[in-house]
C-alpha positions as CSV (number, residue, x, y, z in Angstrom):
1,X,103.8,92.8,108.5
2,X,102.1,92.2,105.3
3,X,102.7,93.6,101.7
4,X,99.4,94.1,99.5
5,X,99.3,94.9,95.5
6,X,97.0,98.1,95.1
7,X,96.6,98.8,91.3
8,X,96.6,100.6,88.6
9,X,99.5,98.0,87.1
10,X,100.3,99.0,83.9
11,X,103.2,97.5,81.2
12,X,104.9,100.3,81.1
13,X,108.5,101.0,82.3
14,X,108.5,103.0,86.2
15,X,111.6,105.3,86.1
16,X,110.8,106.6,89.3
17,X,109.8,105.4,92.9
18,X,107.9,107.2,96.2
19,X,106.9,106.4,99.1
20,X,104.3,108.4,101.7
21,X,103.7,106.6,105.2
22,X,101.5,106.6,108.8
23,X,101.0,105.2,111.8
24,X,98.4,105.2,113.7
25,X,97.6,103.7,118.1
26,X,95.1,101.2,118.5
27,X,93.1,102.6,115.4
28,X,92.0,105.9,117.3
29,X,94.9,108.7,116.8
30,X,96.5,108.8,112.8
31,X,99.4,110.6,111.5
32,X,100.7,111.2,108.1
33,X,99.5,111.1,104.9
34,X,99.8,107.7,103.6
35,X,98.0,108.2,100.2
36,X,98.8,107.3,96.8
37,X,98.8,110.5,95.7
38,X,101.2,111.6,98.7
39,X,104.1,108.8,97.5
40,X,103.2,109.8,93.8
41,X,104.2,113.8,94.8
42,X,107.7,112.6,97.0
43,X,108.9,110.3,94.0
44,X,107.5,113.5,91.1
45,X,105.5,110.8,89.5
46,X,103.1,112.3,87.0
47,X,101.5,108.8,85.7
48,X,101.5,106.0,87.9
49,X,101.7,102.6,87.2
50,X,101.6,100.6,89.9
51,X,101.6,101.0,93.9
52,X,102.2,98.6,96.9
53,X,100.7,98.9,100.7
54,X,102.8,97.5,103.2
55,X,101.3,97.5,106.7
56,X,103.7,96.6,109.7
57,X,101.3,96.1,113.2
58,X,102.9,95.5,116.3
59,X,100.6,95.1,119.2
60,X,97.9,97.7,118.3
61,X,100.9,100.3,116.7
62,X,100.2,100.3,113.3
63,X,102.6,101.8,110.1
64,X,101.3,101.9,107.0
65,X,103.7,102.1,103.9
66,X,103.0,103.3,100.3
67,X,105.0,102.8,97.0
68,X,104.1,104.2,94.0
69,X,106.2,104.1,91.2
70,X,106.0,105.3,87.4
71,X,107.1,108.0,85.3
């Protein structure tokens, strides 16, 4: 597993947190919705200012993992 900074960091103060994952088999069949804008919607962020991707493979099953967080 790895953990990757997206953007949009900002110096503000988050007060709230979401997340929005996927997974996906050998690359070829996805589901979920693993966008930014998905965890930014589950957490009711309206400005974001910062997200993470953490991607967990294990033998050609992948899950993808976003956090968004911000106010």
């Amino acid at each position: 597993g790895a953990t990757t900074p997206g953007g949009g960091y900002t110096a503000t103060a988050a007060n709230k947190m979401g997340t929005a994952s996927c997974k996906s088999v050998f690359f070829i069949v996805g589901v979920g919705d693993c966008s930014v804008r998905t965890a930014m919607k589950n957490g009711g962020i309206r400005s974001l200012a910062g997200y993470d991707v953490h991607r967990e493979n294990i033998i050609g099953f992948q899950t993808i993992t976003v956090k968004a967080w911000g106010n």
